[in-house]
C-alpha positions as CSV (number, residue, x, y, z in Angstrom):
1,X,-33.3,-46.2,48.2
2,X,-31.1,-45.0,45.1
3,X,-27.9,-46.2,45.5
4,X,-28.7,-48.4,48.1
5,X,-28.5,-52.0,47.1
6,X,-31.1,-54.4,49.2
7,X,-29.9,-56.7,51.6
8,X,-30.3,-60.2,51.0
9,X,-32.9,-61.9,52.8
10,X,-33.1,-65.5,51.2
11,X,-31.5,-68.2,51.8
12,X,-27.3,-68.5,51.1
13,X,-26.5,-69.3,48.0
14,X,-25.1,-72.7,49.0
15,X,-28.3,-73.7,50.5
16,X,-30.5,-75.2,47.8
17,X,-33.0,-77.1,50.4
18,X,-35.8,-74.1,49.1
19,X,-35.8,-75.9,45.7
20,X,-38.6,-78.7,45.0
21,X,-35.6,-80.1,42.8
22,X,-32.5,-80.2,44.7
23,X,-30.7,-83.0,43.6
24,X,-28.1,-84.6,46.8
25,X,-24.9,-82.4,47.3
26,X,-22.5,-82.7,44.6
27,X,-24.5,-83.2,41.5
28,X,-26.4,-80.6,39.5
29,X,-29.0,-80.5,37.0
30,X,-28.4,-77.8,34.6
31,X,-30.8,-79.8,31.8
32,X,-34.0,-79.3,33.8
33,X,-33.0,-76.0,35.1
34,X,-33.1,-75.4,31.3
35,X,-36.1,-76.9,30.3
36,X,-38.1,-74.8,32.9
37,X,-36.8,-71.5,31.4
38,X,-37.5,-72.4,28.5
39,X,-41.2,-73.2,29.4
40,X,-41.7,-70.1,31.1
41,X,-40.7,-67.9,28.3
42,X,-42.9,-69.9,26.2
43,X,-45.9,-69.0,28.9
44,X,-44.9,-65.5,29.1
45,X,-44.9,-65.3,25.5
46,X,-48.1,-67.5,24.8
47,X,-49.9,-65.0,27.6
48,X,-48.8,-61.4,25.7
49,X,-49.7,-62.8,22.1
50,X,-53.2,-63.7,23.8
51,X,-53.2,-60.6,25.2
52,X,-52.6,-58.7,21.9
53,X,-55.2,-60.8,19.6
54,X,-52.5,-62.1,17.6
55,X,-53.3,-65.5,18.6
56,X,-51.0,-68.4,16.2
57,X,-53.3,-71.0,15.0
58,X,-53.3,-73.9,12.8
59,X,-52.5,-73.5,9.6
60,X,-54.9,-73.0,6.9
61,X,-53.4,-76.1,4.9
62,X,-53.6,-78.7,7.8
63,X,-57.4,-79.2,6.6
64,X,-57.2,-79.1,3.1
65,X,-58.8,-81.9,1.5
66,X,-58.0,-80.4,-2.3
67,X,-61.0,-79.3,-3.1
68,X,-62.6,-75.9,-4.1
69,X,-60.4,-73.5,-1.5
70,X,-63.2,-71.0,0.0
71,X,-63.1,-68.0,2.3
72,X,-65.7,-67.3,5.0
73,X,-64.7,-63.6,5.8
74,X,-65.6,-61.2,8.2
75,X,-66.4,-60.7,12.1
76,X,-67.5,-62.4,14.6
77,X,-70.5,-63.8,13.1
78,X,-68.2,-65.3,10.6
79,X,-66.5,-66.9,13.4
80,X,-69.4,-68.1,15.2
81,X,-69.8,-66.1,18.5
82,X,-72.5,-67.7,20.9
83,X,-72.1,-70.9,18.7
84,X,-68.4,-71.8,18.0
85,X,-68.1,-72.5,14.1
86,X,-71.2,-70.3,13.4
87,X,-73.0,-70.8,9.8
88,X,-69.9,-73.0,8.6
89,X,-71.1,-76.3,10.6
90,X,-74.1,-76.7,8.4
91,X,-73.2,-75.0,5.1
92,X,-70.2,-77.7,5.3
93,X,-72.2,-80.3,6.1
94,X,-74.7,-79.7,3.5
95,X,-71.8,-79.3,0.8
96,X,-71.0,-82.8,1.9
97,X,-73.6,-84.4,1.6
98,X,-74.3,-83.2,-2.0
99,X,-71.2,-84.5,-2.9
100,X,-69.1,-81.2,-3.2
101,X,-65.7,-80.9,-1.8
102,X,-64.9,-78.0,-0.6
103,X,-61.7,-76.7,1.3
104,X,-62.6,-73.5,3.9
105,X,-59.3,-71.7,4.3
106,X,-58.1,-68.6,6.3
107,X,-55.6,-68.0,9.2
108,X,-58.4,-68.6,11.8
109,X,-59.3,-71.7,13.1
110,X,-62.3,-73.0,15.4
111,X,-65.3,-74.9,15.5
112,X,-66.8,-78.3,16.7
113,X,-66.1,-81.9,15.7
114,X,-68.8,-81.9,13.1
115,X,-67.1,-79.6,11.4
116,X,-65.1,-81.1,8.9
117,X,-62.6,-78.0,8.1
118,X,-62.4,-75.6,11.0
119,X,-60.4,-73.2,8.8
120,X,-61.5,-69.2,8.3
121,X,-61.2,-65.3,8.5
122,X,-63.3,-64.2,11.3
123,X,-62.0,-61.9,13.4
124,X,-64.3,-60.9,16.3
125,X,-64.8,-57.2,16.8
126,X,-63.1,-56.3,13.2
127,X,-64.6,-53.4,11.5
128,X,-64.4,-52.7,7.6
129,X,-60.8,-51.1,7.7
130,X,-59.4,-53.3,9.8
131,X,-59.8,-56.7,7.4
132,X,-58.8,-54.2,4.2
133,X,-55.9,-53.7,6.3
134,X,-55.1,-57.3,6.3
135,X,-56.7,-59.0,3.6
136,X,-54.1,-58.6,0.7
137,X,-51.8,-60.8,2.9
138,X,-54.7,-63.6,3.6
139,X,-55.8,-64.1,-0.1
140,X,-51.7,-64.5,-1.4
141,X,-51.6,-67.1,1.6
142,X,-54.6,-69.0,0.7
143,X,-55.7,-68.7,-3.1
144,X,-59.7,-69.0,-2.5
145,X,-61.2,-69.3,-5.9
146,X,-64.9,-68.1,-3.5
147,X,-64.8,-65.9,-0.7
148,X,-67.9,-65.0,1.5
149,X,-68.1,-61.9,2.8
150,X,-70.2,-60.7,5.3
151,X,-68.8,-57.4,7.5
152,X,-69.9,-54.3,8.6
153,X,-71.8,-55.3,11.7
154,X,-69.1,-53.2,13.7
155,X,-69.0,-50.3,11.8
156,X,-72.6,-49.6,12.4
157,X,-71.5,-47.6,15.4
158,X,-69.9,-45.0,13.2
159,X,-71.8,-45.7,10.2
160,X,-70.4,-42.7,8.2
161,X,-68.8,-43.6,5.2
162,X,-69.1,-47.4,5.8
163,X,-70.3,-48.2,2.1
164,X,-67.4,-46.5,0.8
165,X,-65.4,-48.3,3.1
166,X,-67.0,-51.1,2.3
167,X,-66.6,-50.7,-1.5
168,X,-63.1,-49.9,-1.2
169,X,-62.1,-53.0,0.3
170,X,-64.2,-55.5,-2.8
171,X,-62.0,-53.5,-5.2
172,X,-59.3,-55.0,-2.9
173,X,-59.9,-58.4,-3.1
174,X,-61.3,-58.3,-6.6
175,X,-57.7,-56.7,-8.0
176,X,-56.2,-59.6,-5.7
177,X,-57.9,-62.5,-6.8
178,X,-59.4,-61.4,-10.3
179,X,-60.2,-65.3,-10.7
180,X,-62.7,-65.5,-7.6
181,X,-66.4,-65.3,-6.9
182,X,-66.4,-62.6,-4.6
183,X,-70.5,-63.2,-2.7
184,X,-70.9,-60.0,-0.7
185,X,-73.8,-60.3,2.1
186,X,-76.4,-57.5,3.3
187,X,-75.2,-58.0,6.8
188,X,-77.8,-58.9,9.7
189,X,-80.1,-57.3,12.5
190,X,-78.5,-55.6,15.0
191,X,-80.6,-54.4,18.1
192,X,-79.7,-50.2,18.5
193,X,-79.0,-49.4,15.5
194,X,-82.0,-50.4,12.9
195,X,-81.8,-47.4,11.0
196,X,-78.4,-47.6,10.3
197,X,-78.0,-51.1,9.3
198,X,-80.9,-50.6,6.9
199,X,-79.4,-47.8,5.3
200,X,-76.3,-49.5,5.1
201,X,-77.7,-52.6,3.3
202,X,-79.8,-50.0,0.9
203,X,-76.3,-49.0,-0.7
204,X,-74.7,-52.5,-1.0
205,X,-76.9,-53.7,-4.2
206,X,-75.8,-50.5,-6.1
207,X,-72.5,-51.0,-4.7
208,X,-72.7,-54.9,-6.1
209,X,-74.1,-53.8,-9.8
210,X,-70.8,-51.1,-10.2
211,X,-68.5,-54.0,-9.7
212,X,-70.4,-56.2,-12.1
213,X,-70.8,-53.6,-14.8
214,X,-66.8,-53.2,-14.2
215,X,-66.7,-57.2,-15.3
216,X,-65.9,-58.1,-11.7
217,X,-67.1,-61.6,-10.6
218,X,-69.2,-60.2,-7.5
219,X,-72.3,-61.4,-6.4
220,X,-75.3,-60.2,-3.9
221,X,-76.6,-62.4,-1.3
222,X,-79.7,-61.0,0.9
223,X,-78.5,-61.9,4.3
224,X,-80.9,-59.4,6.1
225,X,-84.3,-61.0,4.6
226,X,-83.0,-64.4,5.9
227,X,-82.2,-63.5,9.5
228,X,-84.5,-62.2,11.8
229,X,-84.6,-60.2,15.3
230,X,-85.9,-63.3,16.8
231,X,-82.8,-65.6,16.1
232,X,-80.3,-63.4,17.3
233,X,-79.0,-64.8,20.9
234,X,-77.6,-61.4,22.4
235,X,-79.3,-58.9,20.0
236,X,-75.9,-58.7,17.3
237,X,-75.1,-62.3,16.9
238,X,-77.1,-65.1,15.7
239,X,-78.6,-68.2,17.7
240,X,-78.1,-72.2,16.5
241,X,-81.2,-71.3,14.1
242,X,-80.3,-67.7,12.7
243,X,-76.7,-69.3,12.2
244,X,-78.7,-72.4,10.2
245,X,-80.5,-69.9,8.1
246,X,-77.6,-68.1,6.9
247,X,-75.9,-71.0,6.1
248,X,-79.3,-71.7,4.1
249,X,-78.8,-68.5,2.5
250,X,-75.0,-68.9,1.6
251,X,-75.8,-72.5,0.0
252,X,-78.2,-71.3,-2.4
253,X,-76.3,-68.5,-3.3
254,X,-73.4,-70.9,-4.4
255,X,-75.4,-73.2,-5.9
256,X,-76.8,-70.6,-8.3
257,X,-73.3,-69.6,-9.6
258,X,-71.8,-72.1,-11.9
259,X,-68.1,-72.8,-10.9
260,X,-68.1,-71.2,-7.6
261,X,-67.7,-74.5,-5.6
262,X,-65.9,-76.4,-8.5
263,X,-68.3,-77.4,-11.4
264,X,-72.1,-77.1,-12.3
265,X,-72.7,-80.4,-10.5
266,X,-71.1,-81.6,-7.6
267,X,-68.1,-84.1,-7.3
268,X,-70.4,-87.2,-6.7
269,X,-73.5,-87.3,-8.7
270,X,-76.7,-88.3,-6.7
271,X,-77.9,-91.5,-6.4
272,X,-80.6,-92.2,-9.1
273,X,-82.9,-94.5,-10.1
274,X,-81.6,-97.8,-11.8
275,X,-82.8,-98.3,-15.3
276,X,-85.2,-101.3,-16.1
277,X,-83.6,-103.9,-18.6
278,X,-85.2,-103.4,-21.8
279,X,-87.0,-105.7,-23.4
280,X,-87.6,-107.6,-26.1
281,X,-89.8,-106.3,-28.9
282,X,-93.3,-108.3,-28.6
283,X,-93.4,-110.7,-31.5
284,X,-96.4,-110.5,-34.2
285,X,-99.0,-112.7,-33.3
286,X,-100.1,-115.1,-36.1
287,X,-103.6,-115.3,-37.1
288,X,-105.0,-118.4,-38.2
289,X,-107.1,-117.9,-41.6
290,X,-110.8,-118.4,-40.5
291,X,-113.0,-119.9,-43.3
292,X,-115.4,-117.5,-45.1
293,X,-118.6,-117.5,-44.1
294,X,-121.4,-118.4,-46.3
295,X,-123.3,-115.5,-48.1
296,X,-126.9,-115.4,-47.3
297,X,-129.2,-114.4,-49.8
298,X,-132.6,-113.1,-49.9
299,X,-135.1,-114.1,-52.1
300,X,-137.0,-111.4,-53.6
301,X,-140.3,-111.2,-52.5
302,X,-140.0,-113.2,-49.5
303,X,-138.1,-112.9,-45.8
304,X,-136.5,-116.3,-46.0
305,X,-132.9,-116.5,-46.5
306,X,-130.9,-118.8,-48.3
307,X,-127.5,-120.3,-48.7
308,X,-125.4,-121.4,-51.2
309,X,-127.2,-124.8,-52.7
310,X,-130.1,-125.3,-51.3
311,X,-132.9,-124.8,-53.5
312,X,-135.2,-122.3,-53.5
313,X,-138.8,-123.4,-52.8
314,X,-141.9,-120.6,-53.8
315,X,-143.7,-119.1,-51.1
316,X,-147.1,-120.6,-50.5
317,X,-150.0,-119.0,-51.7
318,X,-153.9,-119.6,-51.7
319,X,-154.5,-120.6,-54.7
320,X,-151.9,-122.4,-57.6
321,X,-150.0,-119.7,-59.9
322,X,-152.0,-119.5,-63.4
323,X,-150.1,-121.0,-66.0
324,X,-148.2,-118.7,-67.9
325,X,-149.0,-119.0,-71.4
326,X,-147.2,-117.6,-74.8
327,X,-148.7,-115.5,-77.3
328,X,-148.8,-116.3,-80.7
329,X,-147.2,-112.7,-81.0
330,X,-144.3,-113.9,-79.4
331,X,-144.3,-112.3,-76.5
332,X,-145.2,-113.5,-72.5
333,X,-148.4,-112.8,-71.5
334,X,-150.7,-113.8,-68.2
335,X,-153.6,-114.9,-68.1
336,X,-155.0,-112.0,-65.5
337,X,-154.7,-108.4,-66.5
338,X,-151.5,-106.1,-65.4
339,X,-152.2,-104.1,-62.5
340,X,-154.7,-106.7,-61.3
341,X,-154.7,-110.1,-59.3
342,X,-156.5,-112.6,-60.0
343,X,-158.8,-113.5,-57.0
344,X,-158.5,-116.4,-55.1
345,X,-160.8,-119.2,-55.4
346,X,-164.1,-118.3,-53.4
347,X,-163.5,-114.4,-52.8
348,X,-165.6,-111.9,-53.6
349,X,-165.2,-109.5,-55.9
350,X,-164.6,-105.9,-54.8
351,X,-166.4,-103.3,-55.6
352,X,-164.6,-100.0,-55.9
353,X,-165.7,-97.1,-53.5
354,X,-168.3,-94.6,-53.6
355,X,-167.3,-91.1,-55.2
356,X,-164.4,-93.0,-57.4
């Protein structure tokens, strides 16, 4: 049919009855003709950046509270597949409620209502190379002073080189942002290929050490001892609990490195417990003098005691004392001999024993 121009089978152009708008004969509406042009290039366009993954979302500073600016990076885990706003809804919410404030930022945003910052730079399907690509461009943009990175789940199809890869692309954002905490994760399970995932994760602490004997700022977080094959949903991603865990996992890694979410204690102390009022030192109590109590004496010779005056009376005996009578010498003398009692009236005298 080249060169043959197609014969007109609509309507004449004068009749406009074939239009949901046709306005009465002699007036026109050239403003709403104009408006639905301009909404279907805006579809058409809308449809082809959808259909290119170069989806426009908000940007990263329409959430930013001012706080510590932090990066989730990597794949689709990082974005949350199977649960929309993966391991972010409860590492946020547990930053909150310790009294951090903390700003996620990225060129990616998604997530649920209890979510406070929907902000990140997870982009589903992305292999190693493709966020070393782009991640120069993202950390000018967005400053982070922390950035989380877990990636590598996609390369594990062509696992060949993926630690240098891997490597490559912290030397990137190290040399970008010299300032940042850079917490690099063993990445997860992943049904199919076990062997290469582990042997993947066996390089990333050696990989961690050279950037830290370098002077970098980077960090190791054990991501694979956290997660197990039972909280994965579709064998790759995560469930509500595996995300919960690695959330777990990222909290107590921040917490352990001083300044990496603002400070060594958070924003808003914790509650603690009021002080009692002190009190007043307890006054000296006073003791009244007591009187001295009297000194008993005992009377040689006898068990009666005595107390200051009261006289003294002899202990009875038998018989009356002999008198005691003076020597013309001078000197005391009694009337029985030393050594020997007198007997008592009406005793007999003893006789001293046999063989003495």
């Amino acid at each position: 049919m080249s060169g043959t121009s197609c014969p007109n089978v609509g309507p004449p152009p004068s009749d406009r009855s074939h239009l949901v708008d046709a306005a009465p004969a002699g007036r026109r509406l050239p403003t709403m003709r104009r408006g639905l042009r301009l909404l279907g290039l805006a579809t058409a366009a809308l449809v082809a950046a959808v259909a290119t993954g170069s989806v426009v979302t908000a940007p990263a500073a329409a959430e930013s509270n001012g706080g510590v600016r932090v990066m989730p990076l990597g794949d689709s885990i990082t974005d949350g597949f199977n649960v929309p706003g993966g391991y972010r809804i409860e590492l946020w919410q547990r930053l909150v409620a310790d009294g951090y404030r903390v700003d996620f930022v990225g060129s990616m945003f998604n997530g649920p209502s209890n979510l406070g910052d929907h902000d990140h730079e997870g982009h589903s399907g992305w292999t190693i190379a493709q966020i070393d690509a782009n991640v120069v461009n993202w950390l000018r943009n967005t400053t982070p002073r922390t950035v989380l990175l877990h990636i590598g789940t996609n390369d594990m199809y062509n696992a060949s080189g993926a630690p240098a890869r891997l490597s490559t692309l912290i030397d990137k954002i190290t040399n970008t942002a010299p300032n940042a905490d850079v917490f690099v994760a063993t990445i997860i399970p992943r049904n199919g290929t076990e062997s290469a995932v582990r042997t993947f994760n066996a390089a990333i602490p050696g990989i961690v050490q050279s950037k830290v004997t370098a002077g970098k700022r980077v960090h190791l977080v054990d991501m694979f001892s956290a997660v197990g094959t039972a909280d994965l949903a579709d064998g790759i991603h995560p469930n509500a609990t595996g995300y919960r865990k690695m959330a777990t996992t990222w909290y107590n890694a921040l917490r352990a490195v001083p300044g990496s979410l603002g400070g060594n204690t958070p924003t808003t102390p914790p509650p603690t417990t009021p002080r009692r009022p002190l009190r007043r030192p307890p006054r000296p109590r006073r003791r009244r003098p007591r009187p001295p109590r009297p000194r008993r004496r005992q009377v040689a010779g006898s068990g009666t005691r005595s107390t200051p005056g009261t006289p003294v009376s002899p202990p009875p005996s038998a018989s009356p004392t002999p008198a005691v009578r003076r020597s013309t010498a001078g000197r005391w003398s009694s009337p029985c001999p030393v050594g020997r009692p007198s007997p008592a009236a009406g005793t007999p005298p003893t006789r001293p024993l046999a063989g003495r």
